[in-house]
N, C-alpha and C positions, 0 to 999 in steps of 0.2 A: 340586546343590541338591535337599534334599527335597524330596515331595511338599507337606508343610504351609508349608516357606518359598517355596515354585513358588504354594500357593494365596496368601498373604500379602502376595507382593508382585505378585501381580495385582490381589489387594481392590484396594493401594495406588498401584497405576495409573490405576484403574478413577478412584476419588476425584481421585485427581492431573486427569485428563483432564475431570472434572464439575468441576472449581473452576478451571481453565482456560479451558473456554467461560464460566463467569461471571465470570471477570476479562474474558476479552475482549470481555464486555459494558459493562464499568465502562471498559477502553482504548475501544470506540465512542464510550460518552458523552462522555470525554474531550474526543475528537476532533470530536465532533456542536457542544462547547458550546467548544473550541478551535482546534486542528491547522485545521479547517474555516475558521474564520475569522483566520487572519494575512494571508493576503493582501488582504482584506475591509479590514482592519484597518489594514494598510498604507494600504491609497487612501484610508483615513478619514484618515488623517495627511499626506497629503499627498504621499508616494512617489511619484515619479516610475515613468514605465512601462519604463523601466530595470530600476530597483530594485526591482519586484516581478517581474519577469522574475528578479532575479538570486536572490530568495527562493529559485527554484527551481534555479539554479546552484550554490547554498551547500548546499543540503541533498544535492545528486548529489557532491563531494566531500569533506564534510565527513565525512558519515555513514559512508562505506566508509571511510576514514581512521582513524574511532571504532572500527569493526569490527573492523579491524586489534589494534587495543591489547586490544578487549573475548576475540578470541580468545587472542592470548597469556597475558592474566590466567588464562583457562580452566586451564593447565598450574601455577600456583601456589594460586588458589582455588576454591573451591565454586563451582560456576554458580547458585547458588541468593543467595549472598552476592552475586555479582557483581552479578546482575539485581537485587535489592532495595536496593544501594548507588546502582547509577546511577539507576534506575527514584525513585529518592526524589530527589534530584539535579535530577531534569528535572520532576518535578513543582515545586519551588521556582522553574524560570523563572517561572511563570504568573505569581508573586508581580510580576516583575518587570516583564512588560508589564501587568498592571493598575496600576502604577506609570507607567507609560507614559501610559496613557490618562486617568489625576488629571493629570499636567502637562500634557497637549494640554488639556484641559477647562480648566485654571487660563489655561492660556496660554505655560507657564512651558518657555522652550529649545525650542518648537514647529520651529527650522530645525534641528536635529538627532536630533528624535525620530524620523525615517524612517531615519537610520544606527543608533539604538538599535532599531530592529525588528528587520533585519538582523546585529544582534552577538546579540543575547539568543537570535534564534531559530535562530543559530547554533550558541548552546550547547544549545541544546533538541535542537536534531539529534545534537549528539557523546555527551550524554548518555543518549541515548536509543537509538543505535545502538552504543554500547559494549555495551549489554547483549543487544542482539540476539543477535550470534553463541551466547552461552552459553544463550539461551533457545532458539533457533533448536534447539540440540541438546539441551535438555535435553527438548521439545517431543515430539521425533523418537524420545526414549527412550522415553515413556509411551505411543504409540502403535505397533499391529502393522502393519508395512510390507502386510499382505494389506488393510487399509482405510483405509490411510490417508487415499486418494481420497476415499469416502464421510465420514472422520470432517472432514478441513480441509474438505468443503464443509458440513458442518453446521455448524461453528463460523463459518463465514462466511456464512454464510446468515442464522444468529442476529445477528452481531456487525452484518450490513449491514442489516438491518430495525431493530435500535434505531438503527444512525445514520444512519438515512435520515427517520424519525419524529424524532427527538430532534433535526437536522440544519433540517427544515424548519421545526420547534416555535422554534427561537433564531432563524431568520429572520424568523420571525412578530413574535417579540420585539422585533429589533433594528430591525425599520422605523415599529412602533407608537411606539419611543425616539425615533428618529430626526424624526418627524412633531413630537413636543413638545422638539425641540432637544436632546436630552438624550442621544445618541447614545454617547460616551464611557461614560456611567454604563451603559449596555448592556451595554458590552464591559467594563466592571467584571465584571459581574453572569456574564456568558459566563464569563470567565476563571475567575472563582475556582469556576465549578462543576468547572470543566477540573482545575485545583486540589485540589479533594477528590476528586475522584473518582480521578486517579488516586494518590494517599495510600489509599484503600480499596484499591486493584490491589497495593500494594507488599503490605497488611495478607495478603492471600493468594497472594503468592509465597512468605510466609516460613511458611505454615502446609500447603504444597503436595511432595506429597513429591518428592524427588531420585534417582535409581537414581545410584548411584556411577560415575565415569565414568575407565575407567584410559587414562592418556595415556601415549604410549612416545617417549621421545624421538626415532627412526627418524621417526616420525605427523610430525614438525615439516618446512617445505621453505619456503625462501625466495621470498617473490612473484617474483622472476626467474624461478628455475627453474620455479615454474610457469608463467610466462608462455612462457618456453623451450619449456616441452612442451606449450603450448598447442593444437597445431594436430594434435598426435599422437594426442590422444585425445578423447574424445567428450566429457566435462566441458570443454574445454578450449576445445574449436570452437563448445560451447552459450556459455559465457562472452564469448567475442568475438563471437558475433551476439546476446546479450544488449546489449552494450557499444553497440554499432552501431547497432540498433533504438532505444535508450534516448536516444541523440546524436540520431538523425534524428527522434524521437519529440518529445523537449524542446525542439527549433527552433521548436515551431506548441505546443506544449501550456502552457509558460511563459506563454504571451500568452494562452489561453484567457480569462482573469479579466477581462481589460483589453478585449477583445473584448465581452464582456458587462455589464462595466459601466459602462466608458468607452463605448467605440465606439457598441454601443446600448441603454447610459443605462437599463439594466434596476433595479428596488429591489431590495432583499436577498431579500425572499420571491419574485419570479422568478425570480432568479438562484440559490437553494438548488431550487426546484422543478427547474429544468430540467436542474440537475446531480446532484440525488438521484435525477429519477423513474424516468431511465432502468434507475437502481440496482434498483428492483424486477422488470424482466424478468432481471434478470442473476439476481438472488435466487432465482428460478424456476428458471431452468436452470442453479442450480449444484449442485442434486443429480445433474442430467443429466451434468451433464459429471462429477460425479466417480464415479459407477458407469462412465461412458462411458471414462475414464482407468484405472479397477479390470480394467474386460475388456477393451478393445481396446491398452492402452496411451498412456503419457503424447506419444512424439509424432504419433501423431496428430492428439491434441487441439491441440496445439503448428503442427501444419502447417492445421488449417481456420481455428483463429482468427486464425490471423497473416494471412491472405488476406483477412482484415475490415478488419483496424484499419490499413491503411494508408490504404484510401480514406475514412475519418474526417475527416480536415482537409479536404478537398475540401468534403465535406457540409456541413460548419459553415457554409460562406459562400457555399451557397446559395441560403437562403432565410433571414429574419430573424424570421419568426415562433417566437412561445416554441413552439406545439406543434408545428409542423415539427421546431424544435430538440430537443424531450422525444423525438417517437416515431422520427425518422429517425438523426440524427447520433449521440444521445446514448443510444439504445437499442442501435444497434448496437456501439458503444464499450462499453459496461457487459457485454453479454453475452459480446461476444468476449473481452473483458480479465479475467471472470470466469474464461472458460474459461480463458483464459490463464497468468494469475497459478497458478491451481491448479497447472495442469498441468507450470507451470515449478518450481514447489516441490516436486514428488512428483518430476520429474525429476533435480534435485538429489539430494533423499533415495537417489534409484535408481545414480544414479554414484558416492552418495562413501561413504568408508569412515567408520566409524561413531567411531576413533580422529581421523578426521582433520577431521569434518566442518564443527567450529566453523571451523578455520582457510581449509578448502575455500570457504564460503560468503560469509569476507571477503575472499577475492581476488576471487570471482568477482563481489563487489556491488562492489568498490573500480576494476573494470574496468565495470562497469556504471555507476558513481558520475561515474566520467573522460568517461565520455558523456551524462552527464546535464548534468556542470560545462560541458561545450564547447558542448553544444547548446541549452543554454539562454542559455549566454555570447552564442554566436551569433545567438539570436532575440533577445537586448537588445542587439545592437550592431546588427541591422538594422533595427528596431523604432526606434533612437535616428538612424540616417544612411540609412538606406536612403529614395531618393528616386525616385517612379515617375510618369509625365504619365498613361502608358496604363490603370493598375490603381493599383489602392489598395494599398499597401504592406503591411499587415498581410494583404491577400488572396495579397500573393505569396506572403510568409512561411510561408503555411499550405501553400499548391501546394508550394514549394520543400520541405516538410516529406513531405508524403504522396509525392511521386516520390523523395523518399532513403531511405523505408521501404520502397517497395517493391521497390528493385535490393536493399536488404539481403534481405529475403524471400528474392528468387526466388534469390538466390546463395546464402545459406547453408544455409535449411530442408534443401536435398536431401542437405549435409554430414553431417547428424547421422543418429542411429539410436536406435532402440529397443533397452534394455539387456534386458527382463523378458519372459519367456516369454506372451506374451498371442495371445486367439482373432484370426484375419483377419477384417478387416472387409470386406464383399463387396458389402453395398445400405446404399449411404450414405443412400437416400431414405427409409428404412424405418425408422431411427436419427432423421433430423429429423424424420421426422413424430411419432415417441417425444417427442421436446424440447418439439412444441408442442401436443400432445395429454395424454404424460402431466406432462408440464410446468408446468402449469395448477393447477386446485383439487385436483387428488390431491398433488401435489407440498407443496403450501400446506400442507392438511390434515396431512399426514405429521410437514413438521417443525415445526408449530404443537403436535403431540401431541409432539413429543421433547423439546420446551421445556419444554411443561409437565413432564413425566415428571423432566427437569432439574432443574426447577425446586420438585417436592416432593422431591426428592430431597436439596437441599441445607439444606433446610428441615427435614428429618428429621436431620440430620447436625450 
């Protein structure tokens, strides 16, 4: 490659990676004025706490299932075609649960509209995770593995600030509806913004450039045989303590919703408060953590925060207060899981081969997906038969959840390794007081100016 076609298709990354972060601002809203409220939406219809337990069962099988097809397409089409066919696709459910919410409002098949939440938002999963794998890599192509760390936590950092605003703003909505009986026409109004918005995301997948991606038929390998060599290598043993975590995680997290709105009877703008607020300390320290994953390496990050999120369900049912719930439970859940999520995504990037990695990422979610189906399977069978004199059932469920995260913890973290040549880490004390010192308004300040900068930039373009 020339020099002039080496500077060209940098320009054309460059661009690629700024119309990226504002699609994934237009997928937040999405999700702020949607994704956010199905299971909301469910108990407004009357689902059973089964049924909304199994929302989260359908979506951990379906979606790696989707994966599966959405990578093999990768070897026949464009990933760019791919993601703009499905991506258009799942935007057209909305149509159909706002179709939902006219016939509960009319009155009309009311005893089967909680199985049509569960089919539609079925297919919103497959279509939606079909395109994943090819975005996933096409993603991975427009950025340099030396920043990755730094560039996924700015896009996330952006993406969790509109949905955490935008997220609370439809709860605000949806209880003022609810107060004048009018509750359905809310989620009218919710969905179809869900709707267009993401009809604008497709409009910039297809104007977003592609690097060309050459597939070797050797790059292909059957889910057996990777499940086969699972335990031989380090993608492999990260994959089944993904799987594992994700099982013992979905036992108590499924029920989260039903805890909060059932249990104790919270309206919609407590229950977005307490589960968005904690999202702004996480936003803070996810530049922390992705410089933090740039120089020390991804598992580390990998080994502090799994040591949080196990005793998470404990918290939850200790106190019933909303700000107990905002700064104890649900602060330390966002920030760990920030770190987390990053760290598991750059780890990815760091084991798999660049031919292979669409197809790498749908085993390893379709093995994560297997544990999300069972463990949530399992918090709506016990949730539905489980019977206690001494404790409150839904208190077990959550105990039983936090003690099966943490035998996975402590058994698998010490299996895995660091693939990339990074500094040792020596004064862990000196590192957190960085997180919560320069973590604050410097941090804020930072990416509030990269926004902008973002922001005229696309504007200029």
């Amino acid at each position: 490659m020339s020099k002039k076609e080496y500077a060209e298709v940098k320009e054309l990354k460059h661009k690629a990676r700024c119309l990226s972060i504002k699609e994934g601002i237009l997928a937040s809203a999405k999700n702020s004025f949607g994704q956010s409220y199905i299971s909301p939406f469910a108990i407004a219809v009357n689902a059973s706490n089964s049924l909304v337990a199994l929302l989260t069962s359908v979506s951990g099988i379906f979606g790696p299932l989707s994966q599966l097809l959405g990578s093999k397409l990768m070897r026949r089409h464009s990933r760019k075609k791919i993601v703009t066919q499905y991506i258009s696709l799942e935007s057209l459910v909305w149509i159909s649960f706002i179709l939902i919410a006219i016939l509960f409002y009319k009155g009309i098949i009311v005893n089967i509209l909680p199985f049509l939440v569960l089919l539609f938002f079925s297919l919103y999963i497959i279509f939606g995770n079909v395109a994943y794998p090819p975005w996933f890599s096409w993603i991975g192509d427009i950025v340099d593995k030396k920043y990755r760390g730094r560039w996924f936590s700015k896009r996330r950092l952006i993406d969790g600030f509109v949905l955490g605003i935008l997220t609370i703003a439809a709860a605000i909505f949806l209880d003022v509806f609810r107060e004048k009986n009018f509750l359905m026409l809310g989620f009218v109004v919710l969905f179809s913004l869900a709707f267009i918005f993401r009809i604008m995301s497709v409009k910039i997948f297809r104007s977003q450039y592609e690097p060309k991606l050459k597939t070797k038929k050797e790059d292909y390998f059957s889910f057996w045989s990777f499940l086969k060599k699972s335990e031989g290598n380090n993608f492999g043993r990260f994959s089944i303590f993904m799987a594992l975590l994700n099982f013992s995680s979905a036992i108590s997290s499924s029920l989260v919703i039903v805890y909060l709105l059932r249990y104790l009877e919270f309206n919609y703008l407590i229950y977005m408060i307490i589960i968005s607020a904690g999202g702004g300390f996480a936003l803070i320290s996810l530049t922390f953590w992705g410089k933090f994953a740039d120089k020390y390496g991804n598992y580390k990050v990998l080994g502090i925060t799994t040591m949080l999120l196990p005793i998470v369900p404990i918290l939850w049912i200790l106190n019933d207060s909303p700000i107990y719930l905002i700064f104890v439970p649900f602060v330390i859940h966002n920030v760990a899981l920030a770190g987390f999520n990053l760290s598991a995504t750059n780890f990815i990037y760091d084991n798999g081969h660049p031919g292979k990695i669409g197809l790498m990422i749908s085993y390893h979610n379709l093995l994560s997906g297997i544990g999300v189906f069972f463990g949530a399977g399992l918090g709506a069978l016990l949730i539905k038969y489980l019977q206690l004199d001494f404790i409150e059932p839904l208190f077990a469920i959550f105990i039983l959840s936090a003690v099966l995260m943490m035998v996975v913890v402590f058994w698998w973290i010490p299996e895995l390794k660091e693939v990339r040549k990074t500094e040792k880490l020596k004064n862990y004390s000196r590192v957190f007081k960085e997180l919560i010192i320069k973590g604050g308004a410097a941090t804020i300040s930072e990416e509030l100016h990269q926004l902008m900068a973002i922001k005229t930039y696309l504007k200029e373009k």
